[in-house]
LOBA-961843 format. One record per atom (N, C-alpha, C): atom name; x, y, z; chain; residue in one letter. Coordinates in steps of 0.05 Angstrom, whole numbers. Layout:
+------+--------+--------+--------+-----+------+
: atom :     px :     py :     pz : mol : type :
+------+--------+--------+--------+-----+------+
:   CA :      X :      Y :      Z :   A :    A :
...
+------+--------+--------+--------+-----+------+
//
This chain:
+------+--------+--------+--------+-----+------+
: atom :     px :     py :     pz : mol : type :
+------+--------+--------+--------+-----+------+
:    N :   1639 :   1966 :  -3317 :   A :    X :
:   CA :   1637 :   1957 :  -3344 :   A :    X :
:    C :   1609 :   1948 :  -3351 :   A :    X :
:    N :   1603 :   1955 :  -3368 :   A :    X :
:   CA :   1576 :   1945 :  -3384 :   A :    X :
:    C :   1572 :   1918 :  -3391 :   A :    X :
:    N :   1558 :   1895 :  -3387 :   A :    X :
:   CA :   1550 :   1874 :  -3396 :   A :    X :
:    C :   1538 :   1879 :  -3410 :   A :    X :
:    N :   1537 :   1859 :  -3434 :   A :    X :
:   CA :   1519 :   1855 :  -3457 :   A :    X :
:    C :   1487 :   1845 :  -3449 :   A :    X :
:    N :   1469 :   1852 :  -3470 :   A :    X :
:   CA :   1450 :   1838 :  -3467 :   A :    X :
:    C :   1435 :   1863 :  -3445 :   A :    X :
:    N :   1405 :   1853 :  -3434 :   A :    X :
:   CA :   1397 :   1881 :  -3420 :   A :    X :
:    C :   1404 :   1883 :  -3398 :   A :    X :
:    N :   1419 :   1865 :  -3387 :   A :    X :
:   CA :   1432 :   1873 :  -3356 :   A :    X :
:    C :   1448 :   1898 :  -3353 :   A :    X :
:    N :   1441 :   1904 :  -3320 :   A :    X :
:   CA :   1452 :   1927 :  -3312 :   A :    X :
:    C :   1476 :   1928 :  -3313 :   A :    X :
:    N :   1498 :   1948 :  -3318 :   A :    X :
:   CA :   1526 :   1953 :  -3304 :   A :    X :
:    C :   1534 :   1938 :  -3271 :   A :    X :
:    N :   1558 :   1925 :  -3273 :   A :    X :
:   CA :   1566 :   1916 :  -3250 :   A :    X :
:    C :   1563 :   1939 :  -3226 :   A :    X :
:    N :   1575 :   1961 :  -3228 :   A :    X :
:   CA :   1581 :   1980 :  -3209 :   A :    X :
:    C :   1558 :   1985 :  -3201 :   A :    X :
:    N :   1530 :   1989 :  -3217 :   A :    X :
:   CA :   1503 :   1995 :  -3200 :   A :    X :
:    C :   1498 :   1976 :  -3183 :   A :    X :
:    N :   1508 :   1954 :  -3193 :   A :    X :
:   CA :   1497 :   1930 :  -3170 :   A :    X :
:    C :   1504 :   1933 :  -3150 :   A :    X :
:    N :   1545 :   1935 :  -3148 :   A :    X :
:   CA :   1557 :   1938 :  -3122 :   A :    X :
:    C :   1545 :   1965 :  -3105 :   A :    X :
:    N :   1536 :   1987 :  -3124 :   A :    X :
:   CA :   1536 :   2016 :  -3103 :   A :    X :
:    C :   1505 :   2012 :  -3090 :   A :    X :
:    N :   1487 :   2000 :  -3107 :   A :    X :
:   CA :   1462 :   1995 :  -3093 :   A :    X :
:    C :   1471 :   1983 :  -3076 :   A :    X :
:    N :   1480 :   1951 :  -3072 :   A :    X :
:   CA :   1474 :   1936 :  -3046 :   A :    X :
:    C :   1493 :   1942 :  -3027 :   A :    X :
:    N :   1507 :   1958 :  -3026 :   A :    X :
:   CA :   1535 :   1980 :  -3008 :   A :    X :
:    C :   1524 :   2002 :  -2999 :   A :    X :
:    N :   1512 :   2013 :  -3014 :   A :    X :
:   CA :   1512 :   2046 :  -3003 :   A :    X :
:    C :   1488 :   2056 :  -2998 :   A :    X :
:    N :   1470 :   2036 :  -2996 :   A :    X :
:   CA :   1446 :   2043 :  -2987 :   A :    X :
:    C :   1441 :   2058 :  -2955 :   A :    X :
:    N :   1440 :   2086 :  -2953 :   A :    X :
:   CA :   1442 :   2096 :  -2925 :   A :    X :
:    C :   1407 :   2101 :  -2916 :   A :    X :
:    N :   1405 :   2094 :  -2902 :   A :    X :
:   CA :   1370 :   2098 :  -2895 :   A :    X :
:    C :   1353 :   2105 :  -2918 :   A :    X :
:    N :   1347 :   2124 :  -2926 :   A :    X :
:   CA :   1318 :   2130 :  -2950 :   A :    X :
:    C :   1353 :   2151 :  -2963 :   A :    X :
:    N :   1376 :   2148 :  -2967 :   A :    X :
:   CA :   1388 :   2161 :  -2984 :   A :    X :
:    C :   1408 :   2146 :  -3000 :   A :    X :
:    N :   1408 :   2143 :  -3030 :   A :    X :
:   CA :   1431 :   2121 :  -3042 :   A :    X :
:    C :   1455 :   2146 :  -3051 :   A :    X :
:    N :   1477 :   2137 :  -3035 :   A :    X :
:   CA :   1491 :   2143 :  -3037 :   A :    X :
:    C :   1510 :   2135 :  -3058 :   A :    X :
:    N :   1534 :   2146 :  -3072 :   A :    X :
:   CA :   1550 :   2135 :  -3092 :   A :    X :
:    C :   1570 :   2154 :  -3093 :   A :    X :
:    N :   1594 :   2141 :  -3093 :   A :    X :
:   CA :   1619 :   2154 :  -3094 :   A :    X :
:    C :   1629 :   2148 :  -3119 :   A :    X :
:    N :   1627 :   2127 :  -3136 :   A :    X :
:   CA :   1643 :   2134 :  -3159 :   A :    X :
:    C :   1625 :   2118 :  -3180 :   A :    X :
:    N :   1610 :   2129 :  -3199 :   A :    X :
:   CA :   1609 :   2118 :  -3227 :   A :    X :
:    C :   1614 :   2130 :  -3251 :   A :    X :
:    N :   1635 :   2111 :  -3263 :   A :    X :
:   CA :   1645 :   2116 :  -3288 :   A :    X :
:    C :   1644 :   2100 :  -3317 :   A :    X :
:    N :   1655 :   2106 :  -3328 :   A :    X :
:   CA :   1646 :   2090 :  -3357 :   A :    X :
:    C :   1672 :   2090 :  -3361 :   A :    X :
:    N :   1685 :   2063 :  -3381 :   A :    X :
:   CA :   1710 :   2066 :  -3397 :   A :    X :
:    C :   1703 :   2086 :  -3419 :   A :    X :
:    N :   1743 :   2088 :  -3410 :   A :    X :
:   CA :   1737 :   2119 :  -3436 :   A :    X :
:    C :   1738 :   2114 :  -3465 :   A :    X :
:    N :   1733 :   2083 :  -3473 :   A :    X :
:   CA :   1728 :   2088 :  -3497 :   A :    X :
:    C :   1691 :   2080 :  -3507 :   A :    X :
:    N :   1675 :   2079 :  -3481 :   A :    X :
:   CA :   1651 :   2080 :  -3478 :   A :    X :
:    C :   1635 :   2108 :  -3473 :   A :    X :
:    N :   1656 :   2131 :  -3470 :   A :    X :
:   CA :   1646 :   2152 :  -3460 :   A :    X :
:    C :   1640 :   2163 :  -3502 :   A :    X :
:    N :   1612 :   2189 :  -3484 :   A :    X :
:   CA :   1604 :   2202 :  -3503 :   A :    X :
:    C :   1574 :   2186 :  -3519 :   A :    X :
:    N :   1575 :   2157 :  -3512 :   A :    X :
:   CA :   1551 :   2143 :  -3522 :   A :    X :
:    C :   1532 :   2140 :  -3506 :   A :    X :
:    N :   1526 :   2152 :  -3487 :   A :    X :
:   CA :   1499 :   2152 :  -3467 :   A :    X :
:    C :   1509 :   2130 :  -3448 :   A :    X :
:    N :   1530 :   2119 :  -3441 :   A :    X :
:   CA :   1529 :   2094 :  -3426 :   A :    X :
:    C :   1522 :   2112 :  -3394 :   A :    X :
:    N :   1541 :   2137 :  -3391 :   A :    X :
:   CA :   1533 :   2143 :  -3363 :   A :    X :
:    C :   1500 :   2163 :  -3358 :   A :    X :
:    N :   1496 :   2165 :  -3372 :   A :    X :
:   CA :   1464 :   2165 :  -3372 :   A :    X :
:    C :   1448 :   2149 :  -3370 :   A :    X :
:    N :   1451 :   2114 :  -3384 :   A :    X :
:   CA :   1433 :   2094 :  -3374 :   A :    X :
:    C :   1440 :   2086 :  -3351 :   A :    X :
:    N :   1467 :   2093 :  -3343 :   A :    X :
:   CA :   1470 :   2079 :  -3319 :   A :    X :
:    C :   1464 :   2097 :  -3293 :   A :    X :
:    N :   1465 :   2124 :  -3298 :   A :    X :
:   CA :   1441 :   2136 :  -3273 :   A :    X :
:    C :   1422 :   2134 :  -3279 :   A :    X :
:    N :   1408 :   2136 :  -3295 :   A :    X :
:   CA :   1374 :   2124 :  -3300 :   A :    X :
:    C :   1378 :   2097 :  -3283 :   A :    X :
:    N :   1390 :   2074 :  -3286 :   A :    X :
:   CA :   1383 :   2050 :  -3274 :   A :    X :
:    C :   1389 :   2054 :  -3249 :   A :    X :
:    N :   1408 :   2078 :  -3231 :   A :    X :
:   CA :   1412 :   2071 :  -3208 :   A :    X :
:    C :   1384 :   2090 :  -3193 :   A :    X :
:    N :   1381 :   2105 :  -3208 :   A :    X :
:   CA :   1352 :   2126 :  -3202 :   A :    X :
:    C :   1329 :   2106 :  -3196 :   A :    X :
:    N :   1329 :   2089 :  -3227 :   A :    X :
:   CA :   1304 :   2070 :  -3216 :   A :    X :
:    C :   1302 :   2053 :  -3193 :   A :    X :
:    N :   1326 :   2036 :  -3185 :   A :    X :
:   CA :   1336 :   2019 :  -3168 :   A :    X :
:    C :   1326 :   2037 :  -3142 :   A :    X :
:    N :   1341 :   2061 :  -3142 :   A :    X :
:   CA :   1344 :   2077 :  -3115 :   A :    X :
:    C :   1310 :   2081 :  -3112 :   A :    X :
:    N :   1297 :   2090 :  -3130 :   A :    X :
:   CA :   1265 :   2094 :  -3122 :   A :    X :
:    C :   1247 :   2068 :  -3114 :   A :    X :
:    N :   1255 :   2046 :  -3136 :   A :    X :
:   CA :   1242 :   2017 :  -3124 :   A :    X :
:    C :   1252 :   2019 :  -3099 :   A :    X :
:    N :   1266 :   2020 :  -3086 :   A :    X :
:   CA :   1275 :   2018 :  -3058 :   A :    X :
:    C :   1269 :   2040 :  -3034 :   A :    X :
:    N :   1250 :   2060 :  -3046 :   A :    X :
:   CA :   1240 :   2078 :  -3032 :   A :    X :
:    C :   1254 :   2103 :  -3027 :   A :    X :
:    N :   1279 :   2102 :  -3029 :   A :    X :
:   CA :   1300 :   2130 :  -3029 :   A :    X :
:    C :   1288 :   2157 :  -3039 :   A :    X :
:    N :   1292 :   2173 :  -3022 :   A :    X :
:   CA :   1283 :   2196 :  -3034 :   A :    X :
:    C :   1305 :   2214 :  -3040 :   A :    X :
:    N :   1327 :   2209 :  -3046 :   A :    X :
:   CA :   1346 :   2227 :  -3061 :   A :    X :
:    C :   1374 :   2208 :  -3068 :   A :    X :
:    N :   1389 :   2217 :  -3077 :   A :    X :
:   CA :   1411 :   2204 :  -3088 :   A :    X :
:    C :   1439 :   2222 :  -3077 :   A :    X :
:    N :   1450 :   2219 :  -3068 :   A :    X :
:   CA :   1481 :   2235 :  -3059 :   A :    X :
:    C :   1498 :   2222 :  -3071 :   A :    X :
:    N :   1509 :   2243 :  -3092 :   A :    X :
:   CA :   1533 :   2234 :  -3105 :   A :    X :
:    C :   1564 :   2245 :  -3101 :   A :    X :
:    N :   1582 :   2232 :  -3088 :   A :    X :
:   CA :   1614 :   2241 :  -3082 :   A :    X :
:    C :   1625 :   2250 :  -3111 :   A :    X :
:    N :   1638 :   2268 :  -3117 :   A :    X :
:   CA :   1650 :   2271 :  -3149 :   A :    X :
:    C :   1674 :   2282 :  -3137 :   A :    X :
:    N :   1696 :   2286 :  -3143 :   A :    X :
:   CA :   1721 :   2307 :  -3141 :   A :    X :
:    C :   1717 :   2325 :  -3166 :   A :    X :
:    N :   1716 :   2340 :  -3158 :   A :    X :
:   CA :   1719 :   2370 :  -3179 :   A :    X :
:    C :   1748 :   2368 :  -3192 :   A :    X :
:    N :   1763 :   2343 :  -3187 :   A :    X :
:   CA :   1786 :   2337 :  -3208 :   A :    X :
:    C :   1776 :   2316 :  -3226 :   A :    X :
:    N :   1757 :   2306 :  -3226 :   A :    X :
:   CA :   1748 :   2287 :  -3242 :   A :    X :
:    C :   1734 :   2305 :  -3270 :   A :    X :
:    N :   1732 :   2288 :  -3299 :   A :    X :
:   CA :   1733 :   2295 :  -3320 :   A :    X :
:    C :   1688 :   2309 :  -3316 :   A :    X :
:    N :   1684 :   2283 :  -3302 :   A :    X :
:   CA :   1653 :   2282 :  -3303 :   A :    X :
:    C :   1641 :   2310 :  -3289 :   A :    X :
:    N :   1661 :   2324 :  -3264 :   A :    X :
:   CA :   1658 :   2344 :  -3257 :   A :    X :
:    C :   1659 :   2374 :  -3268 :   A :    X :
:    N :   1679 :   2373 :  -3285 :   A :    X :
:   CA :   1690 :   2392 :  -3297 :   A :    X :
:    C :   1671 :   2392 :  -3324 :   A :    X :
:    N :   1659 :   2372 :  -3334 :   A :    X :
:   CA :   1642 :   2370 :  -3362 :   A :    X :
:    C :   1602 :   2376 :  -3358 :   A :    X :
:    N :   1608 :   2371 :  -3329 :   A :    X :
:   CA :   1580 :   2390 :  -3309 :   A :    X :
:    C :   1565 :   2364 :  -3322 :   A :    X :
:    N :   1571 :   2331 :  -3319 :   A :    X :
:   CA :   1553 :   2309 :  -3322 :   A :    X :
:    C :   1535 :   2313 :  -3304 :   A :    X :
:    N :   1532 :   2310 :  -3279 :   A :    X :
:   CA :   1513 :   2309 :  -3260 :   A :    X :
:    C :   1496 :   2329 :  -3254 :   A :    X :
:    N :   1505 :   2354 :  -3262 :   A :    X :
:   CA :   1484 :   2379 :  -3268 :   A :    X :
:    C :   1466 :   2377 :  -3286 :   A :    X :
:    N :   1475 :   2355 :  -3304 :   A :    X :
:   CA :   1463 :   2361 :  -3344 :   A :    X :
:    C :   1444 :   2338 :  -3337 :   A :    X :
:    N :   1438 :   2322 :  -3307 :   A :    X :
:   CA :   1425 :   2306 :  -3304 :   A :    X :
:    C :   1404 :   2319 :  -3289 :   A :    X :
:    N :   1405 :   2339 :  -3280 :   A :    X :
:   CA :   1388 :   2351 :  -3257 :   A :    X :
:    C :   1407 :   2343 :  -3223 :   A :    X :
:    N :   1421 :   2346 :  -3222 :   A :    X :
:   CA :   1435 :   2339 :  -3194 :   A :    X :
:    C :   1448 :   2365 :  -3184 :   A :    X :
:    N :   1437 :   2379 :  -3158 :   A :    X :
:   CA :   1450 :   2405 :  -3158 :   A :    X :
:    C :   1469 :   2403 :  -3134 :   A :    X :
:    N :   1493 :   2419 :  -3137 :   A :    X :
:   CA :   1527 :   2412 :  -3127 :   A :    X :
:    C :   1510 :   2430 :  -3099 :   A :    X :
:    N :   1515 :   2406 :  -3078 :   A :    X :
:   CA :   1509 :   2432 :  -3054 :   A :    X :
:    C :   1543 :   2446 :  -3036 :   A :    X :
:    N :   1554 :   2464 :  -3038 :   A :    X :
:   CA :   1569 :   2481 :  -3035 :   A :    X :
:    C :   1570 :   2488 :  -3004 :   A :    X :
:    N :   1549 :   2484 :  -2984 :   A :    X :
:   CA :   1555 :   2484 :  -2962 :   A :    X :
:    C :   1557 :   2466 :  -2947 :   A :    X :
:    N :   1566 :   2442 :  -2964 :   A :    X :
:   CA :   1561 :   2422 :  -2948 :   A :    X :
:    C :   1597 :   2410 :  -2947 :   A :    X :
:    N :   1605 :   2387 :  -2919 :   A :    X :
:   CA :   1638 :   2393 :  -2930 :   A :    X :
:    C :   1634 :   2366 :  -2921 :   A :    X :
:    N :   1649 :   2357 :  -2926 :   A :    X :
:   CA :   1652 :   2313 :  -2927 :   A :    X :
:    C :   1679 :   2323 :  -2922 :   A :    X :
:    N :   1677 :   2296 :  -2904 :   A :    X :
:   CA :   1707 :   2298 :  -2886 :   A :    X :
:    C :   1710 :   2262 :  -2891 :   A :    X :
:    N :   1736 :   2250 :  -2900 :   A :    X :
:   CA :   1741 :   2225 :  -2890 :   A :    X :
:    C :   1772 :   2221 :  -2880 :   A :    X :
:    N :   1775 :   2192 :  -2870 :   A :    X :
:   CA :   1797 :   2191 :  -2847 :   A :    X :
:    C :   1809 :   2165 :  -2858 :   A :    X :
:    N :   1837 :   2169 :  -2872 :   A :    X :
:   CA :   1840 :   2131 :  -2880 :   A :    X :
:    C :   1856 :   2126 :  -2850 :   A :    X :
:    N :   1846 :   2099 :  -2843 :   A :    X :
:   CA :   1843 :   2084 :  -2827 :   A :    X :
:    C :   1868 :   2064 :  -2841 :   A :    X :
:    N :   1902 :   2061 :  -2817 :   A :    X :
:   CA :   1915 :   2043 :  -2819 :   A :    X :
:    C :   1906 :   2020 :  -2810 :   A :    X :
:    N :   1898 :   2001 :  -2827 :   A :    X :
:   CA :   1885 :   1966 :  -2809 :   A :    X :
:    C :   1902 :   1950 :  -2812 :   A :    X :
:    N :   1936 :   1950 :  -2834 :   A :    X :
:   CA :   1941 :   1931 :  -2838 :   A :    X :
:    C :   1967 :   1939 :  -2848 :   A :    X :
+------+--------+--------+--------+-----+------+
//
């Protein structure tokens, strides 16, 4: 969600100080409510995680999307300059802890 005033989005905060992997910021999910979508909100909010991720020295950004998600299918992350790499395969394992 967006806070008022010039502060960042909550979620940049959490995925910066989480998913920082060596020189790569990683991010598995940012979204906008959908009655925020269509007004640039998810555009300022990769701009701010771009800037964040560069003040911090990162030299690329890896972003998780499901190709069932709306942002995938509407080619958001392409229309940013972000290119889908295709040979690459992510594997995860849920873990019963509890």
């Amino acid at each position: 969600a967006i806070q008022g005033g010039s502060q960042r989005p909550t979620a940049i905060k959490m995925a910066l100080a989480d998913k920082l992997s060596g020189m790569t910021a990683a991010l598995s999910v940012v979204s906008a409510l959908l009655m925020a979508r269509n007004r640039g909100v998810g555009k300022r909010s990769m701009a701010a995680i771009e800037s964040e991720a560069a003040a911090r020295k990162c030299f690329r950004i890896s972003v998780l999307n499901s190709r069932e998600r709306d942002s995938y299918r509407r080619g958001f992350y392409p229309s940013l300059g972000y290119e889908e790499r295709p040979s690459v395969a992510h594997f995860t394992k849920r873990l019963d802890w509890g």
